[in-house]
mmCIF file of the C-alpha atoms, coordinates in Angstrom:
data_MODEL
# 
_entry.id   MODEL 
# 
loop_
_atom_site.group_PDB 
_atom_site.id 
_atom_site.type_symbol 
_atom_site.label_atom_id 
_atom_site.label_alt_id 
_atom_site.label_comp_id 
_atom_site.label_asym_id 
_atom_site.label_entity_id 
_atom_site.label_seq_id 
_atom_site.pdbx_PDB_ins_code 
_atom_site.Cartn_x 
_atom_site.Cartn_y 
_atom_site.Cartn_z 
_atom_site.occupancy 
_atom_site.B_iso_or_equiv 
_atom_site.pdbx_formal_charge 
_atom_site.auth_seq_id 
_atom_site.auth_comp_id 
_atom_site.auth_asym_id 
_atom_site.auth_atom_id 
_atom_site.pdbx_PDB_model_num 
ATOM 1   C CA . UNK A 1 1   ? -44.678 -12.778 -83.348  1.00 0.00 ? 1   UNK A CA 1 
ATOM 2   C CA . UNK A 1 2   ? -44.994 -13.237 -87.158  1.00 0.00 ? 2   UNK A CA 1 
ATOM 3   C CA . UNK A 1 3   ? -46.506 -10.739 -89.309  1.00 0.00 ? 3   UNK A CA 1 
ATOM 4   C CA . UNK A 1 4   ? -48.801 -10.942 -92.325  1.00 0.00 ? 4   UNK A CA 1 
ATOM 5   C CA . UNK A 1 5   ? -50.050 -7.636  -94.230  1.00 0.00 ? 5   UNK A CA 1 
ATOM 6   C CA . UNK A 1 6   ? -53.897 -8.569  -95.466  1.00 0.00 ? 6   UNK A CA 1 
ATOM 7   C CA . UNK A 1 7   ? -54.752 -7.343  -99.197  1.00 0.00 ? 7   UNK A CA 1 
ATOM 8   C CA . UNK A 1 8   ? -58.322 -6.550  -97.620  1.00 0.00 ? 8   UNK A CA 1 
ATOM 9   C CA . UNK A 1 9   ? -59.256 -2.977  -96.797  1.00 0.00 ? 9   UNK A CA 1 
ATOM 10  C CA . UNK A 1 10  ? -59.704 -1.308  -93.201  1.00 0.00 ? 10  UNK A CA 1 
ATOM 11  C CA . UNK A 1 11  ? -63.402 -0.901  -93.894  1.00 0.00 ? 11  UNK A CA 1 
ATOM 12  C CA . UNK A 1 12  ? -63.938 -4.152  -94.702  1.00 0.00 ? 12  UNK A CA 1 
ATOM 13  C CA . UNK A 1 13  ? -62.724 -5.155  -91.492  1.00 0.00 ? 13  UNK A CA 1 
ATOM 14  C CA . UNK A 1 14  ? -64.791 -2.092  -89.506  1.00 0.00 ? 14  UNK A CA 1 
ATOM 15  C CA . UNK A 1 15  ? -67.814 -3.588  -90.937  1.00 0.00 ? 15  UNK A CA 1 
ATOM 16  C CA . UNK A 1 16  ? -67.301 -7.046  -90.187  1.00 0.00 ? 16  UNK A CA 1 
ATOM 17  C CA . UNK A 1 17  ? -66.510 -5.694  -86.553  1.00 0.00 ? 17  UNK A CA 1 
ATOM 18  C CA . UNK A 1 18  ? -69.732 -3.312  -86.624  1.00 0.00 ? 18  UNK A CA 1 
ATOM 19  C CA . UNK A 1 19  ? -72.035 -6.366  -88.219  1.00 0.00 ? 19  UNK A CA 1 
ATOM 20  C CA . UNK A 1 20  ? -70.555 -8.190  -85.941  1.00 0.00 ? 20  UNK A CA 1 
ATOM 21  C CA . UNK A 1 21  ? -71.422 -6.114  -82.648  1.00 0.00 ? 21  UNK A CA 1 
ATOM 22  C CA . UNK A 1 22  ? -75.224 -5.414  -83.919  1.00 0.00 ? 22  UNK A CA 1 
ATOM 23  C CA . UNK A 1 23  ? -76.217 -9.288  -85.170  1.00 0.00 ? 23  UNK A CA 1 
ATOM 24  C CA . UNK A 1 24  ? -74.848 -10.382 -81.994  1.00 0.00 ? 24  UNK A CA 1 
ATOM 25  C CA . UNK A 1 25  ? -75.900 -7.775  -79.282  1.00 0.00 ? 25  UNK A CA 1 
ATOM 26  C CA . UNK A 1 26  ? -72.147 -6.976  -77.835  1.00 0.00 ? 26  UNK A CA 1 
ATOM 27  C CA . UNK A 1 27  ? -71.309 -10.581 -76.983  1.00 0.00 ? 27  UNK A CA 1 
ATOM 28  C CA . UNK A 1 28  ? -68.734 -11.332 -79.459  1.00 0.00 ? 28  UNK A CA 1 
ATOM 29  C CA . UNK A 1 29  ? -65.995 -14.019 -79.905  1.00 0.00 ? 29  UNK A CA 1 
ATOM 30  C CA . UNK A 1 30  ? -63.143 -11.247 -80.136  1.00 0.00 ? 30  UNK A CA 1 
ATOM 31  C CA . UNK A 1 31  ? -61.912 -8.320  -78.463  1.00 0.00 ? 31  UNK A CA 1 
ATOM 32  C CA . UNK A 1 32  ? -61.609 -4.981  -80.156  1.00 0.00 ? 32  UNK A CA 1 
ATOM 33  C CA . UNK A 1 33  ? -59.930 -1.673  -79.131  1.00 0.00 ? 33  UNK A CA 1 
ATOM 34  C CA . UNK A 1 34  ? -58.996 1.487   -81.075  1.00 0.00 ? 34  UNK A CA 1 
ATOM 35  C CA . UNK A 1 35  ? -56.691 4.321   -80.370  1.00 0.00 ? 35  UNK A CA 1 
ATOM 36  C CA . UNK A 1 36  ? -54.801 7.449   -82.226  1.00 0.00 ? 36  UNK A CA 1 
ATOM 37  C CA . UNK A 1 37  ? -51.475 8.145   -81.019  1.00 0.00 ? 37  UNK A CA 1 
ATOM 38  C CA . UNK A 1 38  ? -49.989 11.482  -82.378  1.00 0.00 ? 38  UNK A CA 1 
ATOM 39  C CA . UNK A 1 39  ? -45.903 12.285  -82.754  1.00 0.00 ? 39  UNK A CA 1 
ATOM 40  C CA . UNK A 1 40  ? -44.515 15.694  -82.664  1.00 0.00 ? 40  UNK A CA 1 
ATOM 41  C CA . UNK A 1 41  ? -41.148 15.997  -83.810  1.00 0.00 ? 41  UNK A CA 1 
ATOM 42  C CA . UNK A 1 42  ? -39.421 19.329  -82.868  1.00 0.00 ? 42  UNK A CA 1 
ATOM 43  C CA . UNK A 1 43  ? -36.228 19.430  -84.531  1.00 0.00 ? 43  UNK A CA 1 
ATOM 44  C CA . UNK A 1 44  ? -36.799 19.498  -88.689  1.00 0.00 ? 44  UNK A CA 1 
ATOM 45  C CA . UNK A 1 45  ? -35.672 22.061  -91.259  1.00 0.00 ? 45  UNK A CA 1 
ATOM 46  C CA . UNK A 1 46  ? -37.994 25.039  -91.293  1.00 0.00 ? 46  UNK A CA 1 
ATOM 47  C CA . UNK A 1 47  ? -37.239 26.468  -94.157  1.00 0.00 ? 47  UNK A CA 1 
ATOM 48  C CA . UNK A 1 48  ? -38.508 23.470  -96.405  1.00 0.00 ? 48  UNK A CA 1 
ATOM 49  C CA . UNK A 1 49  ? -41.596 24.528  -95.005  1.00 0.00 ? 49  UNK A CA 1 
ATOM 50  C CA . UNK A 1 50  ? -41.332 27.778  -95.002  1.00 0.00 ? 50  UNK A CA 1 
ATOM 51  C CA . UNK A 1 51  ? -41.457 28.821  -91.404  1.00 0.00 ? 51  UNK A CA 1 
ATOM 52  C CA . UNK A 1 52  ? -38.812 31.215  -89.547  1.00 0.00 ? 52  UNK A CA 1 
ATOM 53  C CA . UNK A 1 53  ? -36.799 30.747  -86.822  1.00 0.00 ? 53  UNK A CA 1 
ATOM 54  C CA . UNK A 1 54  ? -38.549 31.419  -83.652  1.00 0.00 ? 54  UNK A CA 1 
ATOM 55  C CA . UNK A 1 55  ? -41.733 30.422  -84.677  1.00 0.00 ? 55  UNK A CA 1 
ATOM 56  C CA . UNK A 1 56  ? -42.889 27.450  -82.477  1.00 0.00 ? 56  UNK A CA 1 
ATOM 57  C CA . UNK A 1 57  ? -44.301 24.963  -85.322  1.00 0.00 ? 57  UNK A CA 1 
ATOM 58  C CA . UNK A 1 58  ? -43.638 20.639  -84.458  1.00 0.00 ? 58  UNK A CA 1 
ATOM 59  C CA . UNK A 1 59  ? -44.143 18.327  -87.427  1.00 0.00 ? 59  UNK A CA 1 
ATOM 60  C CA . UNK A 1 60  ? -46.730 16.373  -86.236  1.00 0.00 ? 60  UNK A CA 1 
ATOM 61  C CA . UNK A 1 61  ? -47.956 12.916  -87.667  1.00 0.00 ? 61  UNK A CA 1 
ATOM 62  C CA . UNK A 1 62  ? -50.312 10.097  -86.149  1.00 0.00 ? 62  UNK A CA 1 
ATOM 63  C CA . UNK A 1 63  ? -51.165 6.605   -86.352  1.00 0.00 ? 63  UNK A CA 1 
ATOM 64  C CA . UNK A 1 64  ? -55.015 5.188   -85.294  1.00 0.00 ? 64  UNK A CA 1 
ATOM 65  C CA . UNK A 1 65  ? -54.912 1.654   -84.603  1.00 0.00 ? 65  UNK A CA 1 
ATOM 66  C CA . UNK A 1 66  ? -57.831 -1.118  -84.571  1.00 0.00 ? 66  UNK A CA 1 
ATOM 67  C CA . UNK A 1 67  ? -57.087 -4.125  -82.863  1.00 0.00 ? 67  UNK A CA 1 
ATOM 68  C CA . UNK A 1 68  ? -59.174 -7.243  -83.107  1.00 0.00 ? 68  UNK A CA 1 
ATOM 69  C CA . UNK A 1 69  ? -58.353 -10.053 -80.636  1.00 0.00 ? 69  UNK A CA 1 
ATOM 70  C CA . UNK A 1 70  ? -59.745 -13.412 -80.066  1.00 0.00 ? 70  UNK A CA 1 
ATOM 71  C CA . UNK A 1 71  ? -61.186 -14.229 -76.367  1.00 0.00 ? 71  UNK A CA 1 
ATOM 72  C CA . UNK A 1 72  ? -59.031 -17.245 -76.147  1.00 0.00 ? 72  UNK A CA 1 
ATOM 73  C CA . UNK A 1 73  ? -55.395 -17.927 -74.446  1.00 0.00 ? 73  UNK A CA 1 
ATOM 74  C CA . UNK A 1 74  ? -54.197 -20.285 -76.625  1.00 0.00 ? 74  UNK A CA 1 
ATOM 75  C CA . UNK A 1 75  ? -53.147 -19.809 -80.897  1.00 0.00 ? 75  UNK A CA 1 
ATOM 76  C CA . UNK A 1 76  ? -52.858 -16.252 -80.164  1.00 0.00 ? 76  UNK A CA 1 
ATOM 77  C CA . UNK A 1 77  ? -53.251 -13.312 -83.157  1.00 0.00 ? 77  UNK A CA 1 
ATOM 78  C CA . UNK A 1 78  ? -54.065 -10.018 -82.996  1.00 0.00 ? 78  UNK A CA 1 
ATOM 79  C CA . UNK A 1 79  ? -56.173 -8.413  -86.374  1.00 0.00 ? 79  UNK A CA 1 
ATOM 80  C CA . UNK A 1 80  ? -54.789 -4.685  -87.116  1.00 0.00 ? 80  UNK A CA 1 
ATOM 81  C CA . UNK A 1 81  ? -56.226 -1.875  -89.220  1.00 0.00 ? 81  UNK A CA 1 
ATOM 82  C CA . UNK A 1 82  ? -53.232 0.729   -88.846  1.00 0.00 ? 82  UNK A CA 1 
ATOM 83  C CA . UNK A 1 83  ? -53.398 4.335   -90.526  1.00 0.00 ? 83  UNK A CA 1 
ATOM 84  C CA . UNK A 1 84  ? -50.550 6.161   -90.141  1.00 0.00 ? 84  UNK A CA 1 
ATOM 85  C CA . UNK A 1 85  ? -50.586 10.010  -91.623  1.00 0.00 ? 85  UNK A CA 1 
ATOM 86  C CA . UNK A 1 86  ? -48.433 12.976  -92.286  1.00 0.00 ? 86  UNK A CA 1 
ATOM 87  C CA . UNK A 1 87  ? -50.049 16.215  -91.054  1.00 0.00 ? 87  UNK A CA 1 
ATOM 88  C CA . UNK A 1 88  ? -46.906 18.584  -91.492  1.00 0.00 ? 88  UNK A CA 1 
ATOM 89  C CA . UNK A 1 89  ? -46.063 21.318  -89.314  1.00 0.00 ? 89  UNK A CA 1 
ATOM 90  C CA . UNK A 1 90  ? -48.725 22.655  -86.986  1.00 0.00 ? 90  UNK A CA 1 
ATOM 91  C CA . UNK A 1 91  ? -48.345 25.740  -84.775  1.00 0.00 ? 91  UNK A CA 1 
ATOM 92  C CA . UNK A 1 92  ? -48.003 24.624  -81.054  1.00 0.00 ? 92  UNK A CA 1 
ATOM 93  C CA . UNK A 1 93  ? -51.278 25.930  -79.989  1.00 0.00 ? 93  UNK A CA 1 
ATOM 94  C CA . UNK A 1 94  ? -52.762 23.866  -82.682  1.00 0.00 ? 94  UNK A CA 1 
ATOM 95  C CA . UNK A 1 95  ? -51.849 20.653  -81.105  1.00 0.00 ? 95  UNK A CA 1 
ATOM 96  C CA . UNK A 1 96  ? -53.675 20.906  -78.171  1.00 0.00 ? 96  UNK A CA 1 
ATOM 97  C CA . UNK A 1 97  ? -56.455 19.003  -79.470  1.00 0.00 ? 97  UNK A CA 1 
ATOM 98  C CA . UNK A 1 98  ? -53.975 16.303  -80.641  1.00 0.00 ? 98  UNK A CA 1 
ATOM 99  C CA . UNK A 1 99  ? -54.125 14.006  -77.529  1.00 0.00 ? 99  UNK A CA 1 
ATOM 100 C CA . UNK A 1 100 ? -53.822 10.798  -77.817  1.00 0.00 ? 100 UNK A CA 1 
ATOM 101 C CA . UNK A 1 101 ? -56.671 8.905   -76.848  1.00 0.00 ? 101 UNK A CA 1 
ATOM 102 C CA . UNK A 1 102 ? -59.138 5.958   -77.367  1.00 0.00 ? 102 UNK A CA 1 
ATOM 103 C CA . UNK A 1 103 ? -61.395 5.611   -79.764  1.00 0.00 ? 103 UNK A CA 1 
ATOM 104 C CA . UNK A 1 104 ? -64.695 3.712   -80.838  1.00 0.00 ? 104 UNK A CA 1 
ATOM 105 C CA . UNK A 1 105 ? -64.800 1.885   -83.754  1.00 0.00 ? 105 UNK A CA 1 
ATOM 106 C CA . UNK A 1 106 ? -67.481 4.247   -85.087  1.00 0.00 ? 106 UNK A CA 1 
ATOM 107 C CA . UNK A 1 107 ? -64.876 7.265   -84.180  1.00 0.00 ? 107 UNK A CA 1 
ATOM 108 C CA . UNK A 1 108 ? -61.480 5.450   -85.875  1.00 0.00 ? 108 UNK A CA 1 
ATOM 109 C CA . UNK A 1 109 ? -64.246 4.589   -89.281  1.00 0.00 ? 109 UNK A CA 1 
ATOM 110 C CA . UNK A 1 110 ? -65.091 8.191   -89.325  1.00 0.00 ? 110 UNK A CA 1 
ATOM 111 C CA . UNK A 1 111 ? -62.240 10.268  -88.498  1.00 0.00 ? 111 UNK A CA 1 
ATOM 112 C CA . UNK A 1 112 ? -59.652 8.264   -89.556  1.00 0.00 ? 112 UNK A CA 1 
ATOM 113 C CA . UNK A 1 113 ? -60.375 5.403   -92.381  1.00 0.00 ? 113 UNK A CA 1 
ATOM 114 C CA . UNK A 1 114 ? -61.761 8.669   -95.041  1.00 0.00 ? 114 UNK A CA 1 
ATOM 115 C CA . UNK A 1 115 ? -57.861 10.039  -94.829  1.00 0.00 ? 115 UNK A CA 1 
ATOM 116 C CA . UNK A 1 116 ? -56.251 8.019   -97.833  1.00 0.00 ? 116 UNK A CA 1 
ATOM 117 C CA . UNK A 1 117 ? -56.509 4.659   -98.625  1.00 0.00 ? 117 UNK A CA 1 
ATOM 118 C CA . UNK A 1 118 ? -52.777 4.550   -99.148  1.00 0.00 ? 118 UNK A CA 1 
ATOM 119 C CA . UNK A 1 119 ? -52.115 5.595   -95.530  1.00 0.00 ? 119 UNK A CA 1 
ATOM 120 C CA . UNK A 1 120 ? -54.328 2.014   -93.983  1.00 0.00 ? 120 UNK A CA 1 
ATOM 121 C CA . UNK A 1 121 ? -52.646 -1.242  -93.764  1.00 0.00 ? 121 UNK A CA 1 
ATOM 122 C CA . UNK A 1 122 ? -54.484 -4.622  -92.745  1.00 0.00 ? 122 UNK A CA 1 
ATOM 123 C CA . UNK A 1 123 ? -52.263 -7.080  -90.903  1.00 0.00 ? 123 UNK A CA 1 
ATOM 124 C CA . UNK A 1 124 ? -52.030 -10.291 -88.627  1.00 0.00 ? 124 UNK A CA 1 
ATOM 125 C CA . UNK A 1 125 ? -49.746 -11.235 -85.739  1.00 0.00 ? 125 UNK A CA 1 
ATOM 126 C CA . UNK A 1 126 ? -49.211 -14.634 -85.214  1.00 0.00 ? 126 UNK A CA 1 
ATOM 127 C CA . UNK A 1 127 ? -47.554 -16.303 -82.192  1.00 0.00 ? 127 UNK A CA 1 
ATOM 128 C CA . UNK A 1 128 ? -47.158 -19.617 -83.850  1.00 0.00 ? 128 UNK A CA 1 
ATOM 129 C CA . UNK A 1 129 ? -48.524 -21.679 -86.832  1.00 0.00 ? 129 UNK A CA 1 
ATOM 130 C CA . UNK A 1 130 ? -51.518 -22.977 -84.969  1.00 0.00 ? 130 UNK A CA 1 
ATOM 131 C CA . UNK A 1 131 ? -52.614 -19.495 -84.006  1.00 0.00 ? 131 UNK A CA 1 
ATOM 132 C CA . UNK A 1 132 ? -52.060 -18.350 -87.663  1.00 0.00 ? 132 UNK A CA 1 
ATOM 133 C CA . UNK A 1 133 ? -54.197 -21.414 -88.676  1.00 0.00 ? 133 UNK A CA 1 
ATOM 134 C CA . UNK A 1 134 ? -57.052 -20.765 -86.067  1.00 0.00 ? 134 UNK A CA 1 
ATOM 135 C CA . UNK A 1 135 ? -56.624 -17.216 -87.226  1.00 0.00 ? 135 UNK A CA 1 
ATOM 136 C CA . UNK A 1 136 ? -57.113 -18.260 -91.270  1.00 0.00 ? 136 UNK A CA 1 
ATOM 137 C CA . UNK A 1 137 ? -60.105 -20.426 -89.514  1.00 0.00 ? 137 UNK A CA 1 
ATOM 138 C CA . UNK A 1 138 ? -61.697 -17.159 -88.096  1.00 0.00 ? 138 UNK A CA 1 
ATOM 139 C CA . UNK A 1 139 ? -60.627 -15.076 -91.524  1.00 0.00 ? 139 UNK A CA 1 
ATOM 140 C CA . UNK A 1 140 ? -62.466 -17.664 -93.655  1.00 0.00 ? 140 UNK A CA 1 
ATOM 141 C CA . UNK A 1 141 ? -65.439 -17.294 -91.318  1.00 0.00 ? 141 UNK A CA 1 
ATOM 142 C CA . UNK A 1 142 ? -65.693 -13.787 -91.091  1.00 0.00 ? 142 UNK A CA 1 
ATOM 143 C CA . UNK A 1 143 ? -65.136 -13.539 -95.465  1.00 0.00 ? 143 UNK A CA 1 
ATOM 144 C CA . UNK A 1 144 ? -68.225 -15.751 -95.766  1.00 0.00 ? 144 UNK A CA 1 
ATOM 145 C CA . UNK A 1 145 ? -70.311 -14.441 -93.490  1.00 0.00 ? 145 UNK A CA 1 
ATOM 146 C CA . UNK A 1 146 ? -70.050 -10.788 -94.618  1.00 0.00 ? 146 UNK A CA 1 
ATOM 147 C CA . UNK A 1 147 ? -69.563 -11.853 -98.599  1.00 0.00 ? 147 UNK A CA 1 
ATOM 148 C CA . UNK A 1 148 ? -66.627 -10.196 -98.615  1.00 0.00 ? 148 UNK A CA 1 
ATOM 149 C CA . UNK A 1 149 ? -64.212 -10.266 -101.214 1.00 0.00 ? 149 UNK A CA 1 
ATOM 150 C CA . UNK A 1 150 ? -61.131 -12.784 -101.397 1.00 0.00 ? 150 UNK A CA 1 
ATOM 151 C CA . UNK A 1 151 ? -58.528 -11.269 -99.577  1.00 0.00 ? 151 UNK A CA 1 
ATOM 152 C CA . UNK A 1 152 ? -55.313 -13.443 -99.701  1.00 0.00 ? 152 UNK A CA 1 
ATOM 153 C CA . UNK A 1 153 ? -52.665 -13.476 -96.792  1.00 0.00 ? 153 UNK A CA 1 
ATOM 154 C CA . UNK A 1 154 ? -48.872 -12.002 -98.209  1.00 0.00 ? 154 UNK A CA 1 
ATOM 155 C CA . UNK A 1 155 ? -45.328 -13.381 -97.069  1.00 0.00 ? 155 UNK A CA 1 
ATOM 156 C CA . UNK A 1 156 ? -44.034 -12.506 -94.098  1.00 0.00 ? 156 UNK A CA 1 
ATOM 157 C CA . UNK A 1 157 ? -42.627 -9.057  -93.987  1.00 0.00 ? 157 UNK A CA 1 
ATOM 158 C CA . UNK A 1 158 ? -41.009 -8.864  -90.480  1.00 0.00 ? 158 UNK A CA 1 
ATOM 159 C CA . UNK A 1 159 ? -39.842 -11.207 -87.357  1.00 0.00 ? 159 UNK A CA 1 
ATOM 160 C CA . UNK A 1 160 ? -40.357 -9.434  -83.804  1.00 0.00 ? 160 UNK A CA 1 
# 
């Protein structure tokens, strides 16, 4: 799949999605899941943060993902809003509530769009140029609909 990053913010996008869902009563011409995934990473040098050996700290860091899909088989994309944050080291008791686990869209705009700006990235996948044309289609739609700003598709940055 090709990607595109979008210069169009994540709540941009969570409103279209939430406009979306309340103009048209739930039956909507795309597909949208969230989730948060968290990462603890065990092995790191304490002393840059200041803890001791012994004491059982992870560095732990997560990434929330929206996912926008269109209800058809054919020119395939998938819409992302990723965040993806640095939390630092947190005590291993601490992480208990740091399950990963789905979310609404009204859970992944409140809990996880307010972190930093910096940390949310807009992108496309494409399977082939008809589905990134069917997905500029959709895009164009969606910008006129909601008067949103021009938001302008960049290079490609990666090949998968």
């Amino acid at each position: 799949m090709q990607e595109y990053v979008l210069d169009i913010s994540g709540r941009e996008v969570v409103r279209w999605v939430k406009e979306e869902k309340s103009e048209e009563g739930g039956h909507l011409d795309f597909y949208e899941t969230a989730e948060v995934e968290y990462s603890l990473e065990e092995e790191f040098d304490r002393e840059a943060y200041g803890i001791h050996d012994g004491e059982d700290y992870d560095l732990v860091s997560f990434k929330a993902v929206l996912d926008i899909e269109p209800r058809v088989e054919r020119n395939y994309w998938i819409l992302q809003v990723q965040v993806t944050e640095f939390l630092g080291p947190r005590h291993r008791i601490e992480e208990e509530p740091l399950a990963s686990r789905e979310l609404t869209v009204e859970e992944f705009e409140s809990e996880f769009l307010p972190l930093a700006e910096a940390a949310v990235t807009v992108k496309v996948w494409t399977e082939t140029p008809n589905a990134k044309e069917h997905f500029n289609d959709w895009f164009a739609r969606m910008k006129s609909k909601h008067r949103t700003g021009a938001a302008r598709p960049r290079t490609p940055e990666k090949k998968t």
